[in-house]
C-alpha positions as protocol buffer text, in pm:
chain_id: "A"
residue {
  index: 1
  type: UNK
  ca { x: 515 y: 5534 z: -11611 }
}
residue {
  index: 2
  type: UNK
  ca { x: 138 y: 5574 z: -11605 }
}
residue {
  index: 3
  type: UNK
  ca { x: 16 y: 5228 z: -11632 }
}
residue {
  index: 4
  type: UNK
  ca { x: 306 y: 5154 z: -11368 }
}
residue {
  index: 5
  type: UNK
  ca { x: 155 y: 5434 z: -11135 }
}
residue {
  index: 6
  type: UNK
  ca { x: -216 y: 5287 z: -11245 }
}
residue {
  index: 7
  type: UNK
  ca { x: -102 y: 4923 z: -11175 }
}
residue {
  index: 8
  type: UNK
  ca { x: 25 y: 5039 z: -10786 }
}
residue {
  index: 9
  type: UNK
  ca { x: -280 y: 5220 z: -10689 }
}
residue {
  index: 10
  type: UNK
  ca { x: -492 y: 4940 z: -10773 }
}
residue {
  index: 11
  type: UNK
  ca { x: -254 y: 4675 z: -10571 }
}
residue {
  index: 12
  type: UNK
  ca { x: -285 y: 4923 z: -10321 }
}
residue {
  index: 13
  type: UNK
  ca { x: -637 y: 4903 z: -10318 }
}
residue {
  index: 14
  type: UNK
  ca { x: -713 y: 4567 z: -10288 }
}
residue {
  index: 15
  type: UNK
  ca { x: -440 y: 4545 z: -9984 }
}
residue {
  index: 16
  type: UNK
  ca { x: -693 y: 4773 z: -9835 }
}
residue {
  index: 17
  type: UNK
  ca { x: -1004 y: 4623 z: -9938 }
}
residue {
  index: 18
  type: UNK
  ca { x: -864 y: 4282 z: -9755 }
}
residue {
  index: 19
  type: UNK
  ca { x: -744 y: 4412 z: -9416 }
}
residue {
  index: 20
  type: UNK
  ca { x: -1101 y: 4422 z: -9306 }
}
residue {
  index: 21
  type: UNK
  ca { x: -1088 y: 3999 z: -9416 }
}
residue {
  index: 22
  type: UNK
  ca { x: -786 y: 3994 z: -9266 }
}
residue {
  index: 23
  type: UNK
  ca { x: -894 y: 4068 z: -8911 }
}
residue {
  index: 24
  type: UNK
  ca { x: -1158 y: 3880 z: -8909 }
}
residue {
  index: 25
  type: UNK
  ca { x: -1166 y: 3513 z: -8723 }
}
residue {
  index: 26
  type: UNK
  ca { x: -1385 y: 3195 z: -8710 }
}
residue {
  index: 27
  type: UNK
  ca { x: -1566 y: 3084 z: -8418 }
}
residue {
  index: 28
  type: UNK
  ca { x: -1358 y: 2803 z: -8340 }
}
residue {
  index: 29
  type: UNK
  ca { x: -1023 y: 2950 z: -8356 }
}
residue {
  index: 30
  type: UNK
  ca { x: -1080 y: 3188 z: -8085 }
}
residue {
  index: 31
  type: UNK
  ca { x: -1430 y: 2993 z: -7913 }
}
residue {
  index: 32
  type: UNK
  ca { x: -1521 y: 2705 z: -7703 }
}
residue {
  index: 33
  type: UNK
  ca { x: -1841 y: 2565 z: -7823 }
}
residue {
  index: 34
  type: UNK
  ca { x: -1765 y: 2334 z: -7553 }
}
residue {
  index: 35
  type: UNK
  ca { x: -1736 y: 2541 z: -7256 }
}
residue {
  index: 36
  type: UNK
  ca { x: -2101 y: 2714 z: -7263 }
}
residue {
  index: 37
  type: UNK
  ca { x: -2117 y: 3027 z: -7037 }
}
residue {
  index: 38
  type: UNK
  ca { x: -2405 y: 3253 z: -6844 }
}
residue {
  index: 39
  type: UNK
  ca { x: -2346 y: 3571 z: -6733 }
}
residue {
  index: 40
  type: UNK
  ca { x: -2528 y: 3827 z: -6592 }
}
residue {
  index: 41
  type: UNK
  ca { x: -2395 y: 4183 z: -6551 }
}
residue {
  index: 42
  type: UNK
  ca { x: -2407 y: 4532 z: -6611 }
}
residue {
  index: 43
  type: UNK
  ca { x: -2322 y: 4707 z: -6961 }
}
residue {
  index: 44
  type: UNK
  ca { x: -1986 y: 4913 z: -6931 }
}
residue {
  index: 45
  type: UNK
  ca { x: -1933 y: 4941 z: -7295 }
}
residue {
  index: 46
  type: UNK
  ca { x: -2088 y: 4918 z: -7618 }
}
residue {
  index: 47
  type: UNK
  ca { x: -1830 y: 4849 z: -7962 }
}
residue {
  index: 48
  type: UNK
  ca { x: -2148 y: 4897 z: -8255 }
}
residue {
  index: 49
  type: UNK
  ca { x: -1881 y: 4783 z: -8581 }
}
residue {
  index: 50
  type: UNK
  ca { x: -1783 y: 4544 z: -8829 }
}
residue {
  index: 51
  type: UNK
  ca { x: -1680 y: 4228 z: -8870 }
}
residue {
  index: 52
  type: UNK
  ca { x: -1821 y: 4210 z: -8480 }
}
residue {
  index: 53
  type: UNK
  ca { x: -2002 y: 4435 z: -8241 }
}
residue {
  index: 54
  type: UNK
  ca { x: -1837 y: 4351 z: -7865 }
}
residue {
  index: 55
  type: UNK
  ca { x: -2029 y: 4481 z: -7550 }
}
residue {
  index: 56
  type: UNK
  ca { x: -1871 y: 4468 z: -7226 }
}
residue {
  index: 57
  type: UNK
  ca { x: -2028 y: 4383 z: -6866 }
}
residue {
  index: 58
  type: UNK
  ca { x: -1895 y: 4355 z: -6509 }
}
residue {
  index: 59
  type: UNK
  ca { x: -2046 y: 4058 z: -6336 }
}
residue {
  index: 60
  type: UNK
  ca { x: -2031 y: 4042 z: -5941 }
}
residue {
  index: 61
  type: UNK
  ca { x: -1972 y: 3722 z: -5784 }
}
residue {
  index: 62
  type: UNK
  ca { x: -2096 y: 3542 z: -5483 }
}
residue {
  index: 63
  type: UNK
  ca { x: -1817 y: 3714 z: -5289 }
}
residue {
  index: 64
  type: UNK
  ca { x: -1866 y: 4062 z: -5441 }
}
residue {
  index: 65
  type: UNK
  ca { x: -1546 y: 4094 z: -5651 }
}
residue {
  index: 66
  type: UNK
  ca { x: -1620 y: 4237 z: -5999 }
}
residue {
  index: 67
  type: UNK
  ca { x: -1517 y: 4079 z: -6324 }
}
residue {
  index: 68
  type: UNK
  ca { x: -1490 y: 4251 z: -6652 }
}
residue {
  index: 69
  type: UNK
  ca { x: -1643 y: 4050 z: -6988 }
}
residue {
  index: 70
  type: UNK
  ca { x: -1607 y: 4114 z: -7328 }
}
residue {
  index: 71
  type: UNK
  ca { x: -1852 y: 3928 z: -7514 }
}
residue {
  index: 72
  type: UNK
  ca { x: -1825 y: 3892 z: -7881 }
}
residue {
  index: 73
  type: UNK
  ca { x: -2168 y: 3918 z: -8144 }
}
residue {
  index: 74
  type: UNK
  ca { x: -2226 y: 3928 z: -8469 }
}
residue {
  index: 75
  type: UNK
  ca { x: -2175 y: 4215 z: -8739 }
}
residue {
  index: 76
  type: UNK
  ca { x: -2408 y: 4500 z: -8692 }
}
residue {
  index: 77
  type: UNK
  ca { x: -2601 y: 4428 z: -9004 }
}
residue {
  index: 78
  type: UNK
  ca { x: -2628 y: 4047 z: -8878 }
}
residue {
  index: 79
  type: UNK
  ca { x: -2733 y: 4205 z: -8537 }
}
residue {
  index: 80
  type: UNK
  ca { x: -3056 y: 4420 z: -8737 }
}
residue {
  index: 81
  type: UNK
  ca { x: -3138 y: 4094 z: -8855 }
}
residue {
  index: 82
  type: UNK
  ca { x: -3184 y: 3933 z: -8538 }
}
residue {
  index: 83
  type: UNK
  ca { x: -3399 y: 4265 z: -8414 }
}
residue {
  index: 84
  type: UNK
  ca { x: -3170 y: 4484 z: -8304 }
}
residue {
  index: 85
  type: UNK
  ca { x: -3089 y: 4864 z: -8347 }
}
residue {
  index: 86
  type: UNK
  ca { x: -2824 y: 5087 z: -8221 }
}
residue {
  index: 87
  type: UNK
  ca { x: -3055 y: 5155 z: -7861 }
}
residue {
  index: 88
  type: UNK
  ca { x: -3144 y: 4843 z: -7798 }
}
residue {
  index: 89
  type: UNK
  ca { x: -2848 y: 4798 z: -7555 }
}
residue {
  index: 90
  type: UNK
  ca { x: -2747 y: 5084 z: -7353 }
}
residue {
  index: 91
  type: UNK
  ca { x: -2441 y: 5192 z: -7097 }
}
residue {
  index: 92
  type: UNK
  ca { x: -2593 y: 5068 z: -6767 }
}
residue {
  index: 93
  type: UNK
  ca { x: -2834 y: 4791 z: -6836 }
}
residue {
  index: 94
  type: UNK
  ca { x: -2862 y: 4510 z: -6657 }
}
residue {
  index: 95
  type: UNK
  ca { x: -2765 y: 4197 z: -6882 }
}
residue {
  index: 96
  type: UNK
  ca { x: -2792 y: 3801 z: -6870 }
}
residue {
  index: 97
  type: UNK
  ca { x: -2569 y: 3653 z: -7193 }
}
residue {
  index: 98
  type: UNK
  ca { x: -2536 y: 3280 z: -7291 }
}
residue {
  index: 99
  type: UNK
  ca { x: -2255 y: 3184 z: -7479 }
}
residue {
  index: 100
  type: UNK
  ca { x: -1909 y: 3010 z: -7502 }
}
residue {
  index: 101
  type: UNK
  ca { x: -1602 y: 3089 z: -7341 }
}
residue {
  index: 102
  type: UNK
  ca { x: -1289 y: 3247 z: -7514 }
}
residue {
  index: 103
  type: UNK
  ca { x: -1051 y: 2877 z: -7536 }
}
residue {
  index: 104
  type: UNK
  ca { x: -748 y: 3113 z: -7371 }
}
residue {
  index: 105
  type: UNK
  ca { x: -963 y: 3121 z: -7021 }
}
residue {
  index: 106
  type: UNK
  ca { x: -943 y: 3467 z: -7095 }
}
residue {
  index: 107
  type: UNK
  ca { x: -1287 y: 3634 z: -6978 }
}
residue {
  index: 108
  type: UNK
  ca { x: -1400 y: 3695 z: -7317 }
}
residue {
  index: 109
  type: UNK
  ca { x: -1714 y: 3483 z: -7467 }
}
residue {
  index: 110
  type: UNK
  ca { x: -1884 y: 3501 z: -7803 }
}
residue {
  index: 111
  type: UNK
  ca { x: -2255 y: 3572 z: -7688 }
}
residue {
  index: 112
  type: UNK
  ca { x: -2566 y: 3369 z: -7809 }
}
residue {
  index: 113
  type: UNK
  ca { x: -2842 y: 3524 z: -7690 }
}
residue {
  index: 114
  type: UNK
  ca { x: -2865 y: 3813 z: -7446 }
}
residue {
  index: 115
  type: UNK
  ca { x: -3173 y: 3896 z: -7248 }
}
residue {
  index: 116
  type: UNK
  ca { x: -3253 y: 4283 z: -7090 }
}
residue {
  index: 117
  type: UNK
  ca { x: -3383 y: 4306 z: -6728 }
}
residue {
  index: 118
  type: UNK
  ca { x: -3720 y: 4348 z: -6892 }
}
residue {
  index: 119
  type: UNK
  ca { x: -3723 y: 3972 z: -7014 }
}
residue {
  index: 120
  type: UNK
  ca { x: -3669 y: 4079 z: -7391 }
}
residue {
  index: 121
  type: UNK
  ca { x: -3423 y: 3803 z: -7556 }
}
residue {
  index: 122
  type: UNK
  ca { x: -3232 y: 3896 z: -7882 }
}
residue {
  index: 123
  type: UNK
  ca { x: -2975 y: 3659 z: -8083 }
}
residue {
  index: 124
  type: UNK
  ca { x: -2677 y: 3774 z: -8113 }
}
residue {
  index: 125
  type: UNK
  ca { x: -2595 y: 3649 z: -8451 }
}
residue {
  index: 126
  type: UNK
  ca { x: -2348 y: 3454 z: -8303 }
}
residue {
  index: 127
  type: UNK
  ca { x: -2109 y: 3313 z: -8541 }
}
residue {
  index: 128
  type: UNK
  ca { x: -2080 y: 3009 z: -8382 }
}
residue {
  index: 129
  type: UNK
  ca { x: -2196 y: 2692 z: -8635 }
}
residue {
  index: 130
  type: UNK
  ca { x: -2524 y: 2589 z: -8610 }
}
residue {
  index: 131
  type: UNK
  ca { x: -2686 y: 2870 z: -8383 }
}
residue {
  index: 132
  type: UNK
  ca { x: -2997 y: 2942 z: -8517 }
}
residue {
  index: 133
  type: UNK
  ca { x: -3287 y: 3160 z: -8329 }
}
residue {
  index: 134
  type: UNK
  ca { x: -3523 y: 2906 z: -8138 }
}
């Protein structure tokens, strides 16, 4: 009965210990590399967690009409590695991201670099192949 009980916790724990894995996705199963995207908006939301940090901006077009993005970066560790820290993007900022599109249409983009109003670039640990800093 005890190594039975033993046995089920310890299945139990490595279910949990994968559902993180489980959730997580490659770049080209959800992303365009293809289909290269530039926004510029401002910051409505900011996701800081694992396996990817998401920030969200509403971009006005030509005509005025407001569209909401959610742009997909890296894991927050990747992200400290790149430069940045938990203030380094902030409700209200004014935003221009490069990227690729989500391949639904959908306006959701994994985001390669982003650049603040005041000119300051940061990687965004993109996990889209062969992004490196330049």
């Amino acid at each position: 009965m005890k190594t039975t009980l033993i046995s089920a916790l310890a299945a139990l724990a490595m279910i949990a210990a994968a559902a993180p894995v489980m959730a997580h996705h490659s770049f080209a199963a959800e992303f365009d590399a293809s289909k290269p995207v530039k926004l510029t908006g401002t910051v409505t939301k900011i996701e800081w967690m694992n396996p990817h940090a998401y920030f969200y901006i509403d971009v006005k077009d030509s005509s005025g009409k407001v569209d909401s993005w959610g742009l997909e970066m890296g894991s927050p560790n990747g992200l400290m590695r790149q430069g940045w820290t938990r203030n380094s993007l902030k409700v209200g900022d004014e935003v221009t991201v490069e990227g690729s599109m989500a391949k639904d249409g959908s306006k959701i983009a994994n985001a390669r670099t982003v650049t603040l109003a005041s000119g300051t670039r940061l990687f965004a640990a993109s996990s889209q192949p062969g992004q490196t800093p330049q």
